[in-house]
N, CA and C atoms of all chains as a GROMACS GRO file, in nm:
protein
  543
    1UNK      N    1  -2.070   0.915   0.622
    1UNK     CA    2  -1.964   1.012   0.649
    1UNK      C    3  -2.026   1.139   0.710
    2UNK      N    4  -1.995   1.225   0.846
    2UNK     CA    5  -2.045   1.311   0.880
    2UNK      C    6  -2.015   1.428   0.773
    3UNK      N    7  -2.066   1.526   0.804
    3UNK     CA    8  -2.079   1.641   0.693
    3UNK      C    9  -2.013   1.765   0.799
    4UNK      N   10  -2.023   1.733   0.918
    4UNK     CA   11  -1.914   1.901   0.939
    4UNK      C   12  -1.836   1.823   1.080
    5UNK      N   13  -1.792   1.922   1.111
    5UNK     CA   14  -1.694   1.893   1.266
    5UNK      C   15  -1.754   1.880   1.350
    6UNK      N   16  -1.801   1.810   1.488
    6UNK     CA   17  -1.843   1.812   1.592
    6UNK      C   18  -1.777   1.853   1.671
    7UNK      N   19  -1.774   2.064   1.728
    7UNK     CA   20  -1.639   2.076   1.765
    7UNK      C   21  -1.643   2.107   1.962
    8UNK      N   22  -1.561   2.037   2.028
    8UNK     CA   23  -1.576   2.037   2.149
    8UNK      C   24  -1.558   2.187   2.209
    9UNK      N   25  -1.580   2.262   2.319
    9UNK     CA   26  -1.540   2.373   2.351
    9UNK      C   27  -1.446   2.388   2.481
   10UNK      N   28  -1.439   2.246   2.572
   10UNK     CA   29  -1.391   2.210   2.719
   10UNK      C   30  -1.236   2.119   2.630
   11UNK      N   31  -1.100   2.190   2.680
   11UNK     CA   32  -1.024   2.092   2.604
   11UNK      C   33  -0.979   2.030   2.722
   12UNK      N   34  -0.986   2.072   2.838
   12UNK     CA   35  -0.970   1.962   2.951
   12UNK      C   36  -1.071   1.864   2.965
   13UNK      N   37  -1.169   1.854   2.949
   13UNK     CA   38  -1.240   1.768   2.889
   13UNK      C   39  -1.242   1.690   2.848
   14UNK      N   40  -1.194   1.729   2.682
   14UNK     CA   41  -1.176   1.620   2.590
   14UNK      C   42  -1.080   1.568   2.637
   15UNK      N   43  -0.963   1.628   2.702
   15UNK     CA   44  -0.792   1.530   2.701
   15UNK      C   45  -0.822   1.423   2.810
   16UNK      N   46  -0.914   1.447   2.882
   16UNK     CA   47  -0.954   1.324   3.001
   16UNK      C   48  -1.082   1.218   2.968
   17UNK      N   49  -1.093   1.274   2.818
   17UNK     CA   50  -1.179   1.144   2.773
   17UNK      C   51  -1.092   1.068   2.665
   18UNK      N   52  -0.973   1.145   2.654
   18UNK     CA   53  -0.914   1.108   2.489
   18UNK      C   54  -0.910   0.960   2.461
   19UNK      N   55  -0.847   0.894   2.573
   19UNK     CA   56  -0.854   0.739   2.566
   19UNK      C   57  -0.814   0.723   2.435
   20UNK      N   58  -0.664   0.743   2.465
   20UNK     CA   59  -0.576   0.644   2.308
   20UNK      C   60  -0.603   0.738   2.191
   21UNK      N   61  -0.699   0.841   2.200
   21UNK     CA   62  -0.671   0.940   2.090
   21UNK      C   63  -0.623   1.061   2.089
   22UNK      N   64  -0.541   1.169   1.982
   22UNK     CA   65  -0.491   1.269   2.060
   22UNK      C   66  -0.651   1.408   2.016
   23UNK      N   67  -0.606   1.494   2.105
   23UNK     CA   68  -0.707   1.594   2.125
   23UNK      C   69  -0.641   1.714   1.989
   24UNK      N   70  -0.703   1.785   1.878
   24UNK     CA   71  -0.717   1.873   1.742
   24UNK      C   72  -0.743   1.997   1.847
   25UNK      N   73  -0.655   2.063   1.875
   25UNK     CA   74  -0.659   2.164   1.968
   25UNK      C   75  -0.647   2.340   1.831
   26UNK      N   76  -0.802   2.350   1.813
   26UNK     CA   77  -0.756   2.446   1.672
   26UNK      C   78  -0.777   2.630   1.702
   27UNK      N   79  -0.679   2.664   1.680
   27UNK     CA   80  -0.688   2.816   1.734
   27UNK      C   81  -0.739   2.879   1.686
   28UNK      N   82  -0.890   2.940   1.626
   28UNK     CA   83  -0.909   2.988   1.594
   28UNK      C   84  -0.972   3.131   1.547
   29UNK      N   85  -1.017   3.219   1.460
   29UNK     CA   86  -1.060   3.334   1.432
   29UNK      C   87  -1.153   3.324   1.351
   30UNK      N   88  -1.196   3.204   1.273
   30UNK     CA   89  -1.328   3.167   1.153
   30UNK      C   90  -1.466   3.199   1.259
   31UNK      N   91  -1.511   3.252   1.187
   31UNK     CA   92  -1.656   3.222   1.164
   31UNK      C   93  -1.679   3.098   1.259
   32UNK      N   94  -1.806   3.067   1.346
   32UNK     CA   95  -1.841   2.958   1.410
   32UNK      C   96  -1.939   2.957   1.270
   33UNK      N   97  -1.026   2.466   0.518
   33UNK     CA   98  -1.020   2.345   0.532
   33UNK      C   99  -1.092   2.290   0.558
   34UNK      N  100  -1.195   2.286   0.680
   34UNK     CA  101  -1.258   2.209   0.787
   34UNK      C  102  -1.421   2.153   0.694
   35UNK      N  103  -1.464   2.284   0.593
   35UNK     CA  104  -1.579   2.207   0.548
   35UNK      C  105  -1.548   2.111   0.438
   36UNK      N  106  -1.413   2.081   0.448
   36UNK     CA  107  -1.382   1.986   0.362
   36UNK      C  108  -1.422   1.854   0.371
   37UNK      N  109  -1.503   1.744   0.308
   37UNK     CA  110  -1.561   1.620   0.371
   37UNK      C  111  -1.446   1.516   0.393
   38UNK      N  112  -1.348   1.513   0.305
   38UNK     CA  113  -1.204   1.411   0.375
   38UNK      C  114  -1.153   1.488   0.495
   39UNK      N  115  -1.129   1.631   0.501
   39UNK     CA  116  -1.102   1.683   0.671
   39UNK      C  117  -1.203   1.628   0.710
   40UNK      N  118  -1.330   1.651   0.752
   40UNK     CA  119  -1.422   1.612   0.831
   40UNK      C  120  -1.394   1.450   0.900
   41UNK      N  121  -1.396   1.355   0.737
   41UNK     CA  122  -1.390   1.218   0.764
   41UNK      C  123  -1.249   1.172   0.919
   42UNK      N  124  -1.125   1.229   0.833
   42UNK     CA  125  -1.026   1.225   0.931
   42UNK      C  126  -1.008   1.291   1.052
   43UNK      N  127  -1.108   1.357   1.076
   43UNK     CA  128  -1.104   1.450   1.237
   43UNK      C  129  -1.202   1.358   1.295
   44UNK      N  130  -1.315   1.305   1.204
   44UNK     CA  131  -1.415   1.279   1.321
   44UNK      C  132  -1.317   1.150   1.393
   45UNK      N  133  -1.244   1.053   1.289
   45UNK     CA  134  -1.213   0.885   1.290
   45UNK      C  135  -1.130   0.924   1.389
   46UNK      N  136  -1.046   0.984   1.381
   46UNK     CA  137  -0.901   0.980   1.446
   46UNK      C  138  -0.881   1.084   1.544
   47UNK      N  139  -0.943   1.176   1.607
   47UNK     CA  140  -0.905   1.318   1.652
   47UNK      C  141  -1.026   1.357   1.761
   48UNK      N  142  -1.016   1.397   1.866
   48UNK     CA  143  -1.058   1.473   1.952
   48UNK      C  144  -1.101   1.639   1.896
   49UNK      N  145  -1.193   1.727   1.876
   49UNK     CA  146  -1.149   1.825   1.785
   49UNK      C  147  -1.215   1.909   1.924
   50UNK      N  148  -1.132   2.023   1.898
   50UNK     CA  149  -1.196   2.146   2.003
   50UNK      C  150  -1.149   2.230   1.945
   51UNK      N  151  -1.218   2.351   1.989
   51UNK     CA  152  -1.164   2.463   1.916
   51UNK      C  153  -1.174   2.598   1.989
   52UNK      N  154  -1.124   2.686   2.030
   52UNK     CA  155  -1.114   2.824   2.116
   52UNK      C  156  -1.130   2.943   2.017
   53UNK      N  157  -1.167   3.011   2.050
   53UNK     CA  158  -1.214   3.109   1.918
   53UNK      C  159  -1.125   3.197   1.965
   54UNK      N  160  -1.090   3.318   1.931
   54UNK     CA  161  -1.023   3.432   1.955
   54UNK      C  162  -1.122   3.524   2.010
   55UNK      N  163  -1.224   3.522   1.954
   55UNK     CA  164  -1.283   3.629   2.064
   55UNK      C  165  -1.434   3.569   2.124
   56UNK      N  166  -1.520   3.449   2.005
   56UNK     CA  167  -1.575   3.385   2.118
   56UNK      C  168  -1.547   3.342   2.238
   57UNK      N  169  -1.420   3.308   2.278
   57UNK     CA  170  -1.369   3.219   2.392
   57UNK      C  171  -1.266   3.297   2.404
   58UNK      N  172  -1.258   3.409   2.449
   58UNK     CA  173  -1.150   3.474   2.431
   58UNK      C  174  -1.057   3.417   2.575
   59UNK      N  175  -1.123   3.391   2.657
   59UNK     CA  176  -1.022   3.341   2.766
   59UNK      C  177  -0.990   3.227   2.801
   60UNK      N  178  -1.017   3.127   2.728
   60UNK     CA  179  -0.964   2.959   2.692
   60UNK      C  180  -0.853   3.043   2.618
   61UNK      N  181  -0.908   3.115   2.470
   61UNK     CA  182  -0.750   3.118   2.395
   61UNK      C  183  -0.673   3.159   2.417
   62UNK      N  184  -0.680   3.276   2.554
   62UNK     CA  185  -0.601   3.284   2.592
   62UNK      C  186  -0.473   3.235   2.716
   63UNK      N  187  -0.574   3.130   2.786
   63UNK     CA  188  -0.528   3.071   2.916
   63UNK      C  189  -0.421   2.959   2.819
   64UNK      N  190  -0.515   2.891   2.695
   64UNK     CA  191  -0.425   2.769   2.635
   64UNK      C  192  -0.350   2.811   2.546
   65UNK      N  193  -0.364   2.956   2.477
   65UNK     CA  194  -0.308   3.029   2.400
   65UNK      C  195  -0.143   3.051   2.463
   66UNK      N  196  -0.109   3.086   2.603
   66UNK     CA  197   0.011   3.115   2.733
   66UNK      C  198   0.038   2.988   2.711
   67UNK      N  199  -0.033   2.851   2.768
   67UNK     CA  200  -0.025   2.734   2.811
   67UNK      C  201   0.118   2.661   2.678
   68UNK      N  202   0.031   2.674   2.535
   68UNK     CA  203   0.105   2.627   2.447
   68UNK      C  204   0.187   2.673   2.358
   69UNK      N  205   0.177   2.837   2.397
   69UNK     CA  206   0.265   2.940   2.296
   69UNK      C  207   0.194   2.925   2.170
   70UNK      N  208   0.055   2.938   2.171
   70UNK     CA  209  -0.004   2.951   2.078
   70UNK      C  210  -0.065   3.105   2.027
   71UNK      N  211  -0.025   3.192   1.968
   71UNK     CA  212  -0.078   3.360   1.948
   71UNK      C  213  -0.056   3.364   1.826
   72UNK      N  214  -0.092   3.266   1.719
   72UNK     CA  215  -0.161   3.307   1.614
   72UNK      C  216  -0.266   3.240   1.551
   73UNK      N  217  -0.387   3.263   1.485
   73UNK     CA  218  -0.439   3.166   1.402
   73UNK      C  219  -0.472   3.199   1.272
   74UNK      N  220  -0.494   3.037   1.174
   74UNK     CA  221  -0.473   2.949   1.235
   74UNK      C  222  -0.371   2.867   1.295
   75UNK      N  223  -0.372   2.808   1.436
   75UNK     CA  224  -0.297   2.703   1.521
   75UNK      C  225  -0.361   2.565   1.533
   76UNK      N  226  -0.322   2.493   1.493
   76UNK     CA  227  -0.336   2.323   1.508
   76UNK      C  228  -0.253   2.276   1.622
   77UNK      N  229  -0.282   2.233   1.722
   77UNK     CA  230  -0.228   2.146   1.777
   77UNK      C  231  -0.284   2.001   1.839
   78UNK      N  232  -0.206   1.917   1.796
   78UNK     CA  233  -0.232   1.766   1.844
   78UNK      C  234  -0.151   1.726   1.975
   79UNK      N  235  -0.263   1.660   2.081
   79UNK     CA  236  -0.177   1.698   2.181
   79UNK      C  237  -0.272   1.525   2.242
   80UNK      N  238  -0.166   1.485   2.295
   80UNK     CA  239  -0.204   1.384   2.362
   80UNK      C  240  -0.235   1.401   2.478
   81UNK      N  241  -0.318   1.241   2.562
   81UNK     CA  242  -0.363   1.236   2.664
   81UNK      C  243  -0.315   1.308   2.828
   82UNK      N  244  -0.172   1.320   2.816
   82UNK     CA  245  -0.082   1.360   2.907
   82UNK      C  246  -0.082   1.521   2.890
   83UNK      N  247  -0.167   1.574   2.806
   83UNK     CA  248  -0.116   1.702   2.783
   83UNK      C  249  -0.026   1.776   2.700
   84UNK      N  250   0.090   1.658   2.670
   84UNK     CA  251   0.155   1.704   2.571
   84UNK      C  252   0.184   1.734   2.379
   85UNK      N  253   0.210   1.857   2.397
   85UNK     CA  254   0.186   1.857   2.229
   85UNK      C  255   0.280   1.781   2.161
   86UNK      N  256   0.195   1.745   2.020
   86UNK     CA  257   0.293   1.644   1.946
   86UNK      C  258   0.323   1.680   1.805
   87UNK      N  259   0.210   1.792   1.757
   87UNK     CA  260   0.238   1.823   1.619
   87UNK      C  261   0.162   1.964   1.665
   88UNK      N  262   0.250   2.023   1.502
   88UNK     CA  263   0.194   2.154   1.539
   88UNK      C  264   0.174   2.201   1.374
   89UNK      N  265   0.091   2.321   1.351
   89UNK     CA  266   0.015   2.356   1.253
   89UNK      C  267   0.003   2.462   1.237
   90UNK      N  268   0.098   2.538   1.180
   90UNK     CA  269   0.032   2.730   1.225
   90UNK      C  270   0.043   2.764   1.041
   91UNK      N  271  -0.101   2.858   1.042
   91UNK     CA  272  -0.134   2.884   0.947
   91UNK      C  273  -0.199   2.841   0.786
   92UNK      N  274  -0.275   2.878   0.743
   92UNK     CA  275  -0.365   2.826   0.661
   92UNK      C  276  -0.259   2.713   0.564
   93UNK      N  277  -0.308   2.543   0.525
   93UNK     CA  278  -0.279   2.485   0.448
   93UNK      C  279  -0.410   2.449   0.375
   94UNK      N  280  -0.358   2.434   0.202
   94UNK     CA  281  -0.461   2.376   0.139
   94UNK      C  282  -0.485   2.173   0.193
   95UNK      N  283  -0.586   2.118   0.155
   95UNK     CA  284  -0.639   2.024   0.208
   95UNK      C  285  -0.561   1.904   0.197
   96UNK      N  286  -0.462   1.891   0.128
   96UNK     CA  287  -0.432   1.769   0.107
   96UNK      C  288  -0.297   1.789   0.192
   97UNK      N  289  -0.252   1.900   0.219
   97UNK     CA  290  -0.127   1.948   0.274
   97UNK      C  291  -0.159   1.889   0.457
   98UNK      N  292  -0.292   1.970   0.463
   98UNK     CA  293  -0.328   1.969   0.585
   98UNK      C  294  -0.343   1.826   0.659
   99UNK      N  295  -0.390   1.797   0.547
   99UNK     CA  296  -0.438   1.599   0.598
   99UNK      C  297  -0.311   1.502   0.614
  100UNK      N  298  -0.200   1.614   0.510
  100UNK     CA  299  -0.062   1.568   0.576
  100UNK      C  300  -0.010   1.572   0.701
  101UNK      N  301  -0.041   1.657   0.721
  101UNK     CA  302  -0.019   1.719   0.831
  101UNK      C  303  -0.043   1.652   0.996
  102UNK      N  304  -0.210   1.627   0.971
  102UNK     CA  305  -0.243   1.531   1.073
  102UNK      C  306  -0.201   1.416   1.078
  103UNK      N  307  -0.203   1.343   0.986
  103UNK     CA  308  -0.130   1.211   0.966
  103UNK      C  309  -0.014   1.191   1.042
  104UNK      N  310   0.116   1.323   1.030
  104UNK     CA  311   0.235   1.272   1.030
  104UNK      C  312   0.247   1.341   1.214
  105UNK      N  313   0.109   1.406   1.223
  105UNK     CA  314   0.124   1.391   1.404
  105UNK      C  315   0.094   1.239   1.448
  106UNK      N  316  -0.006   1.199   1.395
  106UNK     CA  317  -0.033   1.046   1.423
  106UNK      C  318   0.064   1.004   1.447
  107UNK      N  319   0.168   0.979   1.353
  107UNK     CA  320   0.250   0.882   1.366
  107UNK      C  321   0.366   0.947   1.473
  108UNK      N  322   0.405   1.047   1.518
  108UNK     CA  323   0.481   1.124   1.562
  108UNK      C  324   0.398   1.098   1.690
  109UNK      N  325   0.294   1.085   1.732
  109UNK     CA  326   0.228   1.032   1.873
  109UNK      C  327   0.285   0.887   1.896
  110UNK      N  328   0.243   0.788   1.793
  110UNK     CA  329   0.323   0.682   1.804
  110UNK      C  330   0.450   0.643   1.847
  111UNK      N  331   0.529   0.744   1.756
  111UNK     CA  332   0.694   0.709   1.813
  111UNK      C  333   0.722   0.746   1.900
  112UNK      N  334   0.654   0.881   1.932
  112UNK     CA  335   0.685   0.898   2.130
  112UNK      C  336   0.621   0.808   2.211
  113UNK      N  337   0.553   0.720   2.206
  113UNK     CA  338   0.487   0.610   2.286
  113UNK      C  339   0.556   0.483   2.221
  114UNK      N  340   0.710   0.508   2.191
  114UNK     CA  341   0.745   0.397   2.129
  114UNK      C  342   0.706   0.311   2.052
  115UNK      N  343   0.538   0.303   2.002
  115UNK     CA  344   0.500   0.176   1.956
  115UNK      C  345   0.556   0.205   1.826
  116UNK      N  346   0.683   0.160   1.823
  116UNK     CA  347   0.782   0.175   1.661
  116UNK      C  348   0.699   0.072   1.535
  117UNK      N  349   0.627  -0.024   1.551
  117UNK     CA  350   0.529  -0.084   1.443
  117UNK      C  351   0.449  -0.016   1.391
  118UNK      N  352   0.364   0.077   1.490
  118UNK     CA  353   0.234   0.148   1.467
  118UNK      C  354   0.319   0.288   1.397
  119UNK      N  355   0.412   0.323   1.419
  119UNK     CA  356   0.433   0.480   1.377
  119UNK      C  357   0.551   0.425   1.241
  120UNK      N  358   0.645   0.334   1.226
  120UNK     CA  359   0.680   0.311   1.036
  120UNK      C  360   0.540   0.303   0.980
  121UNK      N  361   0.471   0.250   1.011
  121UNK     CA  362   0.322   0.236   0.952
  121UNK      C  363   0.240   0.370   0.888
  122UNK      N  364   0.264   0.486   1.008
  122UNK     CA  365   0.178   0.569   0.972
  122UNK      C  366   0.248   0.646   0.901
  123UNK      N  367   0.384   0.650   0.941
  123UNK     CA  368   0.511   0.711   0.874
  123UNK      C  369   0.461   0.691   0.726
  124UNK      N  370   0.490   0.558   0.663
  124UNK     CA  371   0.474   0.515   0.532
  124UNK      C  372   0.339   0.530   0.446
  125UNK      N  373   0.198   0.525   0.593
  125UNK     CA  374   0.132   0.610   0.515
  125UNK      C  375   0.082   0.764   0.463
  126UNK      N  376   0.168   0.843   0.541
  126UNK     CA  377   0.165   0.977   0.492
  126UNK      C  378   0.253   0.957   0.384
  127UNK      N  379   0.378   0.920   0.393
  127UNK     CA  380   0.443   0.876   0.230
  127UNK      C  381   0.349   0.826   0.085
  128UNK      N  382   0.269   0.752   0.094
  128UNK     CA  383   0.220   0.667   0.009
  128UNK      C  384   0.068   0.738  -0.005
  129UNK      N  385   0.046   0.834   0.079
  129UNK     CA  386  -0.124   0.875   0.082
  129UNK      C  387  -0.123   1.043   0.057
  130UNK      N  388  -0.039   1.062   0.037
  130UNK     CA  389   0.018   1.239   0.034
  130UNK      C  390   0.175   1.272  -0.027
  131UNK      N  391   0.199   1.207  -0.149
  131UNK     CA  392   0.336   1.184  -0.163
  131UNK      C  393   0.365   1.339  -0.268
  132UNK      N  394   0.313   1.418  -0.253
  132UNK     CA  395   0.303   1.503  -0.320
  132UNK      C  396   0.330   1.694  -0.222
  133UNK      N  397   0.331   1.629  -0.078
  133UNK     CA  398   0.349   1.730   0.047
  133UNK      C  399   0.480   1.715   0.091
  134UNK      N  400   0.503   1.871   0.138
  134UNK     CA  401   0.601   1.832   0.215
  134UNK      C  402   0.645   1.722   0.373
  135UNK      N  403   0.518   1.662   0.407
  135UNK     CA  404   0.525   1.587   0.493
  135UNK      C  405   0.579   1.466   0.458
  136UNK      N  406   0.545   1.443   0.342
  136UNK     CA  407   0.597   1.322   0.290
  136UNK      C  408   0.797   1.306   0.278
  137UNK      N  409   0.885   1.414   0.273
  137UNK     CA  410   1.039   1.322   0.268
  137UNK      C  411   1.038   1.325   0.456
  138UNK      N  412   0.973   1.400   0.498
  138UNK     CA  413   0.955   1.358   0.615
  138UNK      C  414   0.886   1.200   0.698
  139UNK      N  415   0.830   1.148   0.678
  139UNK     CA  416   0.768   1.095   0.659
  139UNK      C  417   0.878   0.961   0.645
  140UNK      N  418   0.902   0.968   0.529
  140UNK     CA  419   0.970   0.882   0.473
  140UNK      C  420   1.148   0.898   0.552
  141UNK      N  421   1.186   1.013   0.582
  141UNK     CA  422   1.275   0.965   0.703
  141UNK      C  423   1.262   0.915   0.855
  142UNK      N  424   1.179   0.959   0.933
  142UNK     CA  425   1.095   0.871   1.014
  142UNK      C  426   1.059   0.680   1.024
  143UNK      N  427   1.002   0.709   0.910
  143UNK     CA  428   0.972   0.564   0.896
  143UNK      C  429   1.105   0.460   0.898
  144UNK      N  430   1.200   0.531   0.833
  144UNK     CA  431   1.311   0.461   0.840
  144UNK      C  432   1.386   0.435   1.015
  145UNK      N  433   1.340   0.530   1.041
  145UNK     CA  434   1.446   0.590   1.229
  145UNK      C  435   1.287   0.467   1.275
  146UNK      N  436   1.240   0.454   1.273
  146UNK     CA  437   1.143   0.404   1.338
  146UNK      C  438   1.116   0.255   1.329
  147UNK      N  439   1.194   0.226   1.217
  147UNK     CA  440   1.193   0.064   1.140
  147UNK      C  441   1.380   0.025   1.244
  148UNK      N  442   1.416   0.139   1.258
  148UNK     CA  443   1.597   0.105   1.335
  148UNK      C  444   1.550   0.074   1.496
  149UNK      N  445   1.431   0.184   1.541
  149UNK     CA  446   1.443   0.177   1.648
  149UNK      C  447   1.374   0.062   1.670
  150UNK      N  448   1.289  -0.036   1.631
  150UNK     CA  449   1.239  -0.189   1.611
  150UNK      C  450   1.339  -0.269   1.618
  151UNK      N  451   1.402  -0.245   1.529
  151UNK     CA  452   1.482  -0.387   1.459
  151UNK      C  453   1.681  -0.378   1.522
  152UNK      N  454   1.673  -0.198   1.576
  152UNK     CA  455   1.820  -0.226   1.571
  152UNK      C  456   1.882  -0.256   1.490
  153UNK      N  457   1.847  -0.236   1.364
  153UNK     CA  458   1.943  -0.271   1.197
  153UNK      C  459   1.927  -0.162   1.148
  154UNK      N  460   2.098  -0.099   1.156
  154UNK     CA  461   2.168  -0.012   1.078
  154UNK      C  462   2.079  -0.025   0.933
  155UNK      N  463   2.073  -0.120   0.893
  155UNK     CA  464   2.010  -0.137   0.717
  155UNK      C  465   1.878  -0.054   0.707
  156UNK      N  466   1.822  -0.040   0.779
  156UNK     CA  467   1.668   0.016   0.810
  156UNK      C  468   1.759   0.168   0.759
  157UNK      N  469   1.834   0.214   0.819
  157UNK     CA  470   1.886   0.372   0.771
  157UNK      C  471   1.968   0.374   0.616
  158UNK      N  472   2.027   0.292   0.660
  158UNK     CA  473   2.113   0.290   0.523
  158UNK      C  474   2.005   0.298   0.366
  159UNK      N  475   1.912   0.186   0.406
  159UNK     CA  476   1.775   0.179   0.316
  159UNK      C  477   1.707   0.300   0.284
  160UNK      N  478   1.710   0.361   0.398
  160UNK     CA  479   1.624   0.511   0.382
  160UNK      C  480   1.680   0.637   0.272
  161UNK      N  481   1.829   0.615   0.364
  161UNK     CA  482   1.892   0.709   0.287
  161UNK      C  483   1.883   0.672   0.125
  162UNK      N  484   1.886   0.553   0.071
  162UNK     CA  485   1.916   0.502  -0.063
  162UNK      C  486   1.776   0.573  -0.124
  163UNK      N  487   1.678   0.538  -0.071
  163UNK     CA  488   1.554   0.579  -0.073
  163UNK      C  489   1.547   0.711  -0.144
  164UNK      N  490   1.621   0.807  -0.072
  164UNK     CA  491   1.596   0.932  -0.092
  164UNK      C  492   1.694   0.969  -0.207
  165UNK      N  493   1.767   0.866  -0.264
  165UNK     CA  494   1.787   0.928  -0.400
  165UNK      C  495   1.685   0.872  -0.516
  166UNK      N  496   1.574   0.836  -0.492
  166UNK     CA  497   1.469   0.745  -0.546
  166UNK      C  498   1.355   0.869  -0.588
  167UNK      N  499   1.332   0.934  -0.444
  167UNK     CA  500   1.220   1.037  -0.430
  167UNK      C  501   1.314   1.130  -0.327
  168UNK      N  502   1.230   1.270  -0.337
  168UNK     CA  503   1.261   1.364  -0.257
  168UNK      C  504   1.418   1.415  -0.237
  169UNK      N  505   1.458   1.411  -0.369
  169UNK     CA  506   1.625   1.444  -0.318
  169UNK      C  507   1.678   1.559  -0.313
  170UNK      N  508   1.604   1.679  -0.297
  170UNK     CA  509   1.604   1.806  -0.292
  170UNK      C  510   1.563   1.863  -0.128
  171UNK      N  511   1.496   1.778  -0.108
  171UNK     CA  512   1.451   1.782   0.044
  171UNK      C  513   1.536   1.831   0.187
  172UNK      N  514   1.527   1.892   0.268
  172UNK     CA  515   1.624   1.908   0.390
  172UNK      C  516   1.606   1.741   0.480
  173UNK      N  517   1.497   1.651   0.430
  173UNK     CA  518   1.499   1.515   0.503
  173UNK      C  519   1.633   1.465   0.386
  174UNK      N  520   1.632   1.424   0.270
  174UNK     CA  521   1.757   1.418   0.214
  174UNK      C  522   1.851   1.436   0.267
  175UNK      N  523   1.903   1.579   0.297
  175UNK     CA  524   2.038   1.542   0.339
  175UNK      C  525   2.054   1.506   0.493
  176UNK      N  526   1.954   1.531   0.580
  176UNK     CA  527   1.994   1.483   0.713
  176UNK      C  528   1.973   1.325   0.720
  177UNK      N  529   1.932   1.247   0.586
  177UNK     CA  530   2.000   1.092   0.618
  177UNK      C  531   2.054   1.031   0.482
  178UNK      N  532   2.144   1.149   0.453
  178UNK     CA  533   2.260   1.148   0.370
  178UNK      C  534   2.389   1.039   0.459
  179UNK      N  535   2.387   1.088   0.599
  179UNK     CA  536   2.473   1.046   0.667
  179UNK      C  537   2.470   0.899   0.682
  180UNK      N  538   2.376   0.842   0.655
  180UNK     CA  539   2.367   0.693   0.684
  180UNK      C  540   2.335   0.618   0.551
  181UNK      N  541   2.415   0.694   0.487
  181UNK     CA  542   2.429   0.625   0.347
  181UNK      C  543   2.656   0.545   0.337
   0.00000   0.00000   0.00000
């Protein structure tokens, strides 16, 4: 089981690799 | 949420994850921030291949709420891609895997609209509604399939 998020930073990117999965588009203000 | 190891498990399996910071990335969040009417965080959005959003998420949930949460976009991706098998499925498992959230009388009305739009049998609703004097009968999913009782 991985232990943290592997988090993308390009979300056009990800949505043109998604292939059948949807893209966790997270808005955030945390701490990296 | 996120250093949670069941969040983790279910983002890595199922989910594309990206994330725009507010002021690391201040101009992604804000270009996709316009794009999706997104100006607060936290914002969740699940958004499929086409671009379009399918579930949405604003503001802090504890973990089991949250994992509701994703789930019942899953299945809510499904039923807009029609595959009505794959989304009663996921429907029933946010019911049965989180029956304790509010995603769940949701959930559990879905699954029913989603078992009609398959089968074309009125009974699939009628069932649902019966359902919901079983569990969740306080619910606003309650009374909107009150009617198909």
């Amino acid at each position: 089981m991985p232990h943290e998020i592997h988090w993308g930073r390009d979300f056009d990117a990800a949505l043109a690799s998604a292939d059948g999965k949807l893209v966790l588009l997270d808005f955030s203000a945390a701490p990296f | 949420m996120y250093p949670n190891p069941r969040v983790v498990d279910f983002i890595t399996k199922h989910l594309i994850p990206v994330r725009v910071h507010v002021r690391e990335n201040a101009a992604d969040f804000k270009r996709l921030g316009d794009r999706f009417n997104a100006h607060w965080t936290p914002t969740t959005l699940l958004i499929d291949r086409s671009g379009t959003e399918r579930h949405r998420i604003e503001g802090f949930l504890p973990v089991d709420d949250y994992l509701s949460q994703l789930a019942l976009g899953l299945a809510k991706a499904a039923f807009a891609r029609e595959d009505y098998p794959a989304a009663e499925h996921l429907y029933r498992d946010v019911v049965e895997q989180f029956p304790n959230t509010d995603a769940a009388p949701e959930g559990q009305y879905w699954a029913g609209v989603s078992k009609y739009r398959l089968t074309n049998d009125p009974s699939a609703l009628k069932a649902t509604s019966q359902a919901f004097h079983e569990r969740y009968q306080d619910s606003t999913w309650a009374k909107k399939a009150s009617v198909w009782a």
